[in-house]
N, C-alpha and C positions, 0 to 999 in steps of 0.2 A: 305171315299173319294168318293163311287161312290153317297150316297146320294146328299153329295155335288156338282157335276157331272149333277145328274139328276134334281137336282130343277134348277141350271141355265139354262140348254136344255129347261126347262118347261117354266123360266123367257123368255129367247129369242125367244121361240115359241109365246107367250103370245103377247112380245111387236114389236116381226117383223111386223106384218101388218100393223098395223098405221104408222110406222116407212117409212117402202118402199110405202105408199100410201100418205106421205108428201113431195115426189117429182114430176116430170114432168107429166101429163096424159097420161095413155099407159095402157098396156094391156099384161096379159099374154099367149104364149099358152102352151095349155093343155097339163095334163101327159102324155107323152111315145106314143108321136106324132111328124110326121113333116108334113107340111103345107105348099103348094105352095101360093105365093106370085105374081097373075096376073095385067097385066097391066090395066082392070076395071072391074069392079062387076057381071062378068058373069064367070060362071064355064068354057065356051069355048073362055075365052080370052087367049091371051099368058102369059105364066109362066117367069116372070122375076127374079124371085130368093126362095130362099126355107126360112122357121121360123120352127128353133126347140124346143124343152119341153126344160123348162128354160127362154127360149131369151126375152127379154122386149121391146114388140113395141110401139113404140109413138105414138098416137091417133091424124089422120091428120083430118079425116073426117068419121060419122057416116050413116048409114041406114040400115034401117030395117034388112037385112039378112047379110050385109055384112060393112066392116069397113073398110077405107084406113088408111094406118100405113107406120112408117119409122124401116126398121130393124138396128139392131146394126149395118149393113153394111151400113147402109144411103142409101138404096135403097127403094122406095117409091113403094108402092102396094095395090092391095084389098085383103082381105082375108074373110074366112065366118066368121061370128059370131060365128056360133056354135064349132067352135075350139079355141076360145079365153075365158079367164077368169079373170076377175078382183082381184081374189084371186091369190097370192104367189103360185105355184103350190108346190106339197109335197115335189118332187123329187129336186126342187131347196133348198125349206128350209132343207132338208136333206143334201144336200149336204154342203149349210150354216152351219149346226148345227154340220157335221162332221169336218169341216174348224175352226168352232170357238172349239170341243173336241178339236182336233191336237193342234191348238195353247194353249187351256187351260193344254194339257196334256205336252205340250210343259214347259211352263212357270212350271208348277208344276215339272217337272223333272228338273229344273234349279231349283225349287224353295228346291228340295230334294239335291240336290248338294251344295250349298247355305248353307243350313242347316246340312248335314254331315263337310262343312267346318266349320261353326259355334261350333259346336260342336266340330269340332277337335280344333279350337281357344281357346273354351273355356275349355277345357279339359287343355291345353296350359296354361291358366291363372290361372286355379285352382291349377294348379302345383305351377308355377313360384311366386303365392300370397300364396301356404303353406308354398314354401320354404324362404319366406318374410316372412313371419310371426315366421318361426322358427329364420332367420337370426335377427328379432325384437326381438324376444324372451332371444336371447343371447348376442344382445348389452344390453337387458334390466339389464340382468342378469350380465354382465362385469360392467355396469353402478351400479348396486347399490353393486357389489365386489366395487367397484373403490371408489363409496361413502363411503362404508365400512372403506376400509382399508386409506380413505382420514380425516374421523374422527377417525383413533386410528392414524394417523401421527397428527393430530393439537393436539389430547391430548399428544403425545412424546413430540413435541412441544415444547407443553405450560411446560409440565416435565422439559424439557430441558433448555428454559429459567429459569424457578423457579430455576433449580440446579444451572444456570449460576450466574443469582442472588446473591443467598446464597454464591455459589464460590467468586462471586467477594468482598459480603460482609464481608467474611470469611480472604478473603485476604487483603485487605482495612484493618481487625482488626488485622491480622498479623503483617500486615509494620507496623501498629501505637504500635503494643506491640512492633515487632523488635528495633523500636525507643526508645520505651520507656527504652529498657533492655538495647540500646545500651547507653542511657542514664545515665542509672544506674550503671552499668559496670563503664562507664565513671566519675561518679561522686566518686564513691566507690575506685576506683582510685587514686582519687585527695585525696580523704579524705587518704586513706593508705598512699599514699606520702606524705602525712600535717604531720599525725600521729607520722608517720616514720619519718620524717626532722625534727619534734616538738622533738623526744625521740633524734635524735642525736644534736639538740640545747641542749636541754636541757644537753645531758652528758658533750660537750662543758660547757656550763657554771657553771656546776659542775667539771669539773677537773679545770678549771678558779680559781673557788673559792677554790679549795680544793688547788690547785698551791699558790695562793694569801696567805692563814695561812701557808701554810708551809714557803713561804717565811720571814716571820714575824720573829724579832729577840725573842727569849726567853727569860723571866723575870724569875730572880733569886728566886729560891724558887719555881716554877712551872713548875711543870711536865707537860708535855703534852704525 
């Protein structure tokens, strides 16, 4: 983290100057100084206002020793030269460069909270997707019980029909024997009653006959 740290400090050091030297013309003064600000270009004019280390004056008017400038207060003055410098002075880019740490130390402590949340989320998800994965894992396993036990019912089934089948053709051959025996039964009957009615015809018409000779007169000389 702090290399990281130190080469953006080194980037922002690098690209501050051009950066602040692509705005209005002006001027900086110098380190760990303040600067009276008179009303014209002589040391014994009056003092109209003060420029401290950091402040950026606007560049109104040039000469040799001295330069007229507007302060951050809008208030228009001479100052020497030799307290001004066209370079960023150190003490502001420091202060820059402590502004942009803060903020970057900022963001990166957001960016570590951020990340403990993420981490608890996904600590979170890796739970809740193991416990998915087992809850998959046991429909998978109910699902092919279910299959399972779904193909020995279509073979009962199919058992079951086949026995139904056979039962019903089983019975189908029953009624048709029951007919046929009740048929026989029945015929067997008739014929016993022929039989029988034929053998009592018959003794009928043998006592008939046998009635019929005896009635007959007797011829002399023959015994019967």
């Amino acid at each position: 983290m702090r290399k990281i740290l130190t080469g953006l400090i080194v980037l922002l050091v690098v690209s501050m100057a051009p950066l602040q030297s692509a705005g209005a013309k002006g001027v900086y003064v110098r380190d760990w100084i303040t600067i009276s600000v008179r009303t014209s270009p002589y040391e014994t004019a009056k003092i109209t206002g003060l420029a401290n280390t950091n402040d950026y004056l606007e560049t109104l008017e040039e000469q040799e020793e001295w330069t007229k400038v507007r302060t951050p207060e809008g208030k228009q003055g001479w100052v020497q030269n030799r307290y001004l410098t066209k370079q960023t002075p150190k003490a502001l880019i420091i202060d820059q460069l402590n502004e942009k740490v803060k903020s970057l130390s900022e963001n990166n402590q957001t960016l570590r909270e951020e990340n403990k949340q993420l981490q608890k989320e996904n600590r979170e998800r890796t739970y809740k997707m193991s416990a998915l994965s087992k809850d998959i894992d046991n429909v998978k396993t109910d699902y092919d019980n279910l299959k399972s036990a779904a193909a020995e019912y279509l073979e009962l089934k199919k058992s079951y029909e086949d026995l139904q089948g056979l039962f019903k053709a089983h019975s189908e051959k029953m009624g048709m024997l029951e007919k046929e025996n009740s048929a026989l039964k029945t015929s067997e009957r008739i014929i016993f009653t022929l039989v029988g009615g034929g053998f009592i015809i018959l003794g009928l018409v043998v006592g008939v006959l046998l009635q019929i000779v005896r009635s007959r007169p007797k011829k002399a000389g023959y015994k019967f």
